[in-house]
N, C-alpha and C positions, 0 to 999 in steps of 0.2 A: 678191147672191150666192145661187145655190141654193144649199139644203143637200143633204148629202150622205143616200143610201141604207143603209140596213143590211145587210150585204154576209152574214155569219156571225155565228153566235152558239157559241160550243164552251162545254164545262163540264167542268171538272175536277174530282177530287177529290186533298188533302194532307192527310198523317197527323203527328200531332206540332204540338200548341201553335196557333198565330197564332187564326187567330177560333174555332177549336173551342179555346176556352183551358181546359178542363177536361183535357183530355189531355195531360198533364206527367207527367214521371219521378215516383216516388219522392222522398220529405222535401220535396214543393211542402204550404205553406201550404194551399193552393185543396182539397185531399184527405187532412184533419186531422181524421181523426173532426168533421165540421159535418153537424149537425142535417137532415134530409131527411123525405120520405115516406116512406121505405123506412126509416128509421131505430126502425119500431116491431119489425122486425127484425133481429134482434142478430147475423146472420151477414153482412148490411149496411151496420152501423152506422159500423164505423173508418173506410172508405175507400167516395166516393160511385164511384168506378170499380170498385168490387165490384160493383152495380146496372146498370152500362154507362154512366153519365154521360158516358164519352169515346165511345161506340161509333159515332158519325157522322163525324168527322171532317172537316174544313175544304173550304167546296164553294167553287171558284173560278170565277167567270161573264164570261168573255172576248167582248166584241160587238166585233167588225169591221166599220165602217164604207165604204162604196163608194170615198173617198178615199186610204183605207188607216190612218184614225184608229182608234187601240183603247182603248177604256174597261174597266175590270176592275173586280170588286169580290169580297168576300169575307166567308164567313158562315157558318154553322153548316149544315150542310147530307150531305155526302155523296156516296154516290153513288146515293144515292136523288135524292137534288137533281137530280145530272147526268141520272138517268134521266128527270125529270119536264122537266128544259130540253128537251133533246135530242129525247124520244122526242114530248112534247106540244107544249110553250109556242114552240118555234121557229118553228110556222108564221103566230106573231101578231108573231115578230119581225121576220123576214130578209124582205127587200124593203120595209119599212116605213121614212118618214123617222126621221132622227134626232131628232126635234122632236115625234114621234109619241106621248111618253112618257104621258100623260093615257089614250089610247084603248090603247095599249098592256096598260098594268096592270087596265082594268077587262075587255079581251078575256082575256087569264091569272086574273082572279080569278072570274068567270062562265062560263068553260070550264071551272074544275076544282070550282065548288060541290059537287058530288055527290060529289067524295073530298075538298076540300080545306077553307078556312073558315079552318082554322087551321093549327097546327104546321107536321109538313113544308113543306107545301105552301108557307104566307105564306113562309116562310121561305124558299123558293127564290123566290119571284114577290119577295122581297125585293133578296134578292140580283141579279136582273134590273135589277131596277129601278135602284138603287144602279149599278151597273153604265154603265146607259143616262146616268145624270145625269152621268157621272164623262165618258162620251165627249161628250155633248152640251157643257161646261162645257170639253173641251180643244178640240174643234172650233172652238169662239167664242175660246179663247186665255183664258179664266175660272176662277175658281175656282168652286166650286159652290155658295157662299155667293154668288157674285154676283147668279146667278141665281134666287137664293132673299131677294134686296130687300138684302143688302149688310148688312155689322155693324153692330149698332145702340148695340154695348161697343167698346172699345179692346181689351181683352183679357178671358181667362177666365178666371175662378175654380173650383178645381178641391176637390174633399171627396176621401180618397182610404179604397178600399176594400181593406182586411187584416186580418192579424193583427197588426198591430205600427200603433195607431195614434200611439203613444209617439214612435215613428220620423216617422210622417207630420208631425205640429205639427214636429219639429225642420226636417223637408224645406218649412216654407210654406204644406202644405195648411190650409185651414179648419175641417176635419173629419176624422174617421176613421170609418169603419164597419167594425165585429166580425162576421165570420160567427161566428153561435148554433152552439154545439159541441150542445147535448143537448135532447132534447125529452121530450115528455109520456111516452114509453114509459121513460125513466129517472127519473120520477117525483120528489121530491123533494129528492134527493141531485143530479140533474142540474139544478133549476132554482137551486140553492144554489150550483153550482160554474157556471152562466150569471152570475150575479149578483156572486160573488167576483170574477170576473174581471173584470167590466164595473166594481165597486171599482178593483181593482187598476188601470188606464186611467186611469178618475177622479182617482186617486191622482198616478200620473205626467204627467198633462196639465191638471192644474189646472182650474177652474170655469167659463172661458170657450169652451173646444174642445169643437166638436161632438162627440160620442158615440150611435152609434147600431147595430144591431142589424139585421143581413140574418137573416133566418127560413127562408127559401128555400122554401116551404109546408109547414112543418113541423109546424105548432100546430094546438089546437085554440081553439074561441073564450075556454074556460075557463083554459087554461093561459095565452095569449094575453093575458089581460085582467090575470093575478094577474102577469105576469109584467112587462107594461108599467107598472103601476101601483108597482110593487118599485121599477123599475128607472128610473122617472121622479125617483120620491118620493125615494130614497137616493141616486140619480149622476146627475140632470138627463139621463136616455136622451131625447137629442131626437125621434127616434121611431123607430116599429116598422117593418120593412119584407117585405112577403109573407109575414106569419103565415101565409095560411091558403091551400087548394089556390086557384088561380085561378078557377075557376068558382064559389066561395060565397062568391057576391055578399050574400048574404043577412047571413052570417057576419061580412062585412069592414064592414057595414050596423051590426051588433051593436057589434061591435069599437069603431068612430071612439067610437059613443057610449058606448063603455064606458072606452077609457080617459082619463088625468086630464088636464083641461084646461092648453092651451100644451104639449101633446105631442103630434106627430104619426103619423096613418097614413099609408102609405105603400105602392102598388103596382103593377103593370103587366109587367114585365119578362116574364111570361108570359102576357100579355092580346095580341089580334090585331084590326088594323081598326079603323074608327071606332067601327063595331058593339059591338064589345067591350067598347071605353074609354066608350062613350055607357052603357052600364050602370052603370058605375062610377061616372060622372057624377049623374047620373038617380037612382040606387039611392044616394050620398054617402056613399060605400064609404072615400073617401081622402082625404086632403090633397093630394096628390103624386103624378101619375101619372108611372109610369118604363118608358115604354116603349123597347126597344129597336129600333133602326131596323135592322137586320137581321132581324127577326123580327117584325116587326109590319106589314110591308107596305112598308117603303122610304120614302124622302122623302115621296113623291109620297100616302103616306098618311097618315103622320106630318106634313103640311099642314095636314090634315083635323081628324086628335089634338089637336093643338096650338091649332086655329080654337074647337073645342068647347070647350078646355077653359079661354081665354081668356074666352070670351063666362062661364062659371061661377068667372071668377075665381081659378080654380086652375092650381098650378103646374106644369108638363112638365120634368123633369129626366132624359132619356134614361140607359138603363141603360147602362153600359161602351161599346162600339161604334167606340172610336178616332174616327180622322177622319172619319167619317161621321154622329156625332152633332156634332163640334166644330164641323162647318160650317153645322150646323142651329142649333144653338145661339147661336151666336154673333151670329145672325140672328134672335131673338125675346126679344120683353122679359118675356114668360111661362117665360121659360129663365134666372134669374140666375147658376145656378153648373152645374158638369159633375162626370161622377165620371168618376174615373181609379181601375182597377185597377191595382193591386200586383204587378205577374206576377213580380219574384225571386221566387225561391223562400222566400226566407225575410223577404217583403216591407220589407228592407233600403238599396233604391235605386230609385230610379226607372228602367224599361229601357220603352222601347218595348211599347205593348201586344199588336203583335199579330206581335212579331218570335217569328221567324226568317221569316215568311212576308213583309213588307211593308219595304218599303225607302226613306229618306227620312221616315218616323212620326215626326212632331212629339211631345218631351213636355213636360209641364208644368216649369217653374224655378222655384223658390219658390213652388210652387202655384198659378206663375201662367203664359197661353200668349198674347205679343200675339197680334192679328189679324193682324199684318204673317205670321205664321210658316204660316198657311194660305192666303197671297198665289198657291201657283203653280197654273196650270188645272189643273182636274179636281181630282178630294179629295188630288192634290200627294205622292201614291206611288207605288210602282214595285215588281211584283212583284218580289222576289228570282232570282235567275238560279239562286243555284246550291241553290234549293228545287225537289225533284222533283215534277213537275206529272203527274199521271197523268188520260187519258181513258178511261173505260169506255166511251163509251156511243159513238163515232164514228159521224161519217155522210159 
């Protein structure tokens, strides 16, 4: 059977929740005065949507196949995204096999060196990508775990990330993780009510549940150090996770060895490429790289993440990303568990993570997701119909 052509590629953008998940109403957990870079000012600090944390909003990447097969994917993006699909990257896609995806991503990631590298950009060549494996994997009538060597678990093990990790242990998960409310700019009285609270957790989920601390590049290496070594020593904090901005390698360098042994570092969620993560490696920055496969380059790079950081022994536990990490996942023994965000608002129930936008999103049940549940081809969703889909950029 020949394979089929790449017929179009469209891109959209949607406002409101699903993969741009910081863009939530009012009383969402996600935008609770939590610790940031901008949090060393105090007209910033309550709400990360003061700063624009929402202001991209959800980039949707539609490829059209010559058969009339369509693969979709979804990511943090915009319509900057759509401008960079549309206006650039489509002439490396449309009339290219479906099978193309290797030569694909390195002609989008070599065409935009000189603006891209990282952020936006990965992030749309992410979303392509993801996109490409999602129609490659329906073409063939597969899941896209199939084509990534088949589950190597029966099922997943999920840690879930919120405020309410008291909630989580009752719901199955393994774990919970705290986003850090206050940073070094509220100075003592803030790293005091970081600690009370991480008590308070300790308190309600007993000795054996993970407990752990999203930073989101908040810290410094000083605050960072006094603050893991507190919160090791007093509530068993299993580790720290992106203390420090993404680039200070040097820092996260400092960090692993500063704090107390059998506690870990933890980072990546903002790191892009293998390039990146190979620092991280190389420089023995982390225990735990958390790359997001929407933002980091797409499967097809997170192959690469994953190969490196297997050969070093170290773990890959992709950051949130729904069925796009679950199918990666579930496919590597360098991957034992997944994190599932919290999206109620008052991280109370388990919903869909990247609902309203995505239709058919598997979730975790007692913190646990057979294999059997990511069975159907392609990453096994379905845009929502009656989510408004807007194109800026037409051609």
């Amino acid at each position: 059977m020949s394979m089929p052509t790449i017929k179009h590629v469209r891109a959209f953008t949607v406002r409101g929740a699903g993969a741009d998940y910081h863009d939530q109403g009012d009383g969402h957990w996600i935008d609770d005065h939590i610790a940031t870079p901008m949090s060393k000012y105090p007209d910033y600090r309550q709400s990360r949507q003061s700063f624009g944390i929402n202001v991209l909003g959800t980039l949707v990447v539609e490829i059209e196949a010559s058969d009339g097969s369509i693969g979709f994917a979804v990511t943090t993006g915009g319509e900057l995204g759509c401008w960079i699909v549309e206006k650039h990257l489509a002439r490396f896609i449309e009339g290219a096999k479906i099978t193309d995806i290797e030569k694909i991503w390195d002609q989008m990631f070599n065409s935009t060196l000189y603006y891209g590298r990282k952020g936006i950009v990965i992030n749309t060549i992410s979303g392509v990508d993801l996109a490409l494996w999602d129609l490659l994997a329906k073409v063939r009538g597969e899941p896209v775990h199939a084509l990534l060597g088949g589950p190597v678990r029966d099922e997943l093990s999920f840690y879930a990330t919120g405020a309410r990790p008291d909630l989580a242990k009752q719901m199955g998960f393994i774990g919970g993780k705290l986003p850090l409310h206050h940073g070094p700019a509220e100075r003592e009285e803030g790293l005091r009510k970081n600690l009370e609270l991480l008590g308070e957790m300790r308190n309600r989920v007993g000795d054996d549940f993970w407990l752990m601390y999203d930073c989101w590049m908040s810290l410094d290496v000083e605050y960072a150090t006094r603050l893991a070594k507190a919160a090791h020593e007093e509530f068993g904090l299993k580790w720290i996770e992106e203390a420090l901005p993404p680039d200070d390698y040097w820092g996260y360098a400092e960090l692993r060895r500063n704090v107390p042994r059998g506690m870990l570092v933890t980072t990546g969620e903002h790191e892009a490429t293998r390039w990146g993560f190979r620092m991280l490696l190389e420089m023995e920055c982390c225990d735990i790289l958390q790359p997001d496969v929407g933002w980091c380059g797409g499967i097809t790079e997170l192959i690469k993440i994953s190969a490196l950081a297997d050969a070093r022994g170290k773990l890959v536990v992709p950051h949130g990303s729904s069925v796009y990490s679950y199918h990666f996942v579930i496919t590597r023994h360098n991957s034992p568990f997944a994190e599932f965000l919290m999206m109620a608002p008052k991280a109370d129930e388990v919903v869909p993570m990247f609902n309203p936008q995505l239709l058919d999103e598997p979730v975790p049940v007692n913190g646990r997701m057979r294999a059997s549940a990511l069975d159907a081809p392609g990453f096994g969703v379905r845009l929502n119909p009656e989510v408004k889909l807007h194109r800026p950029f037409p051609r």
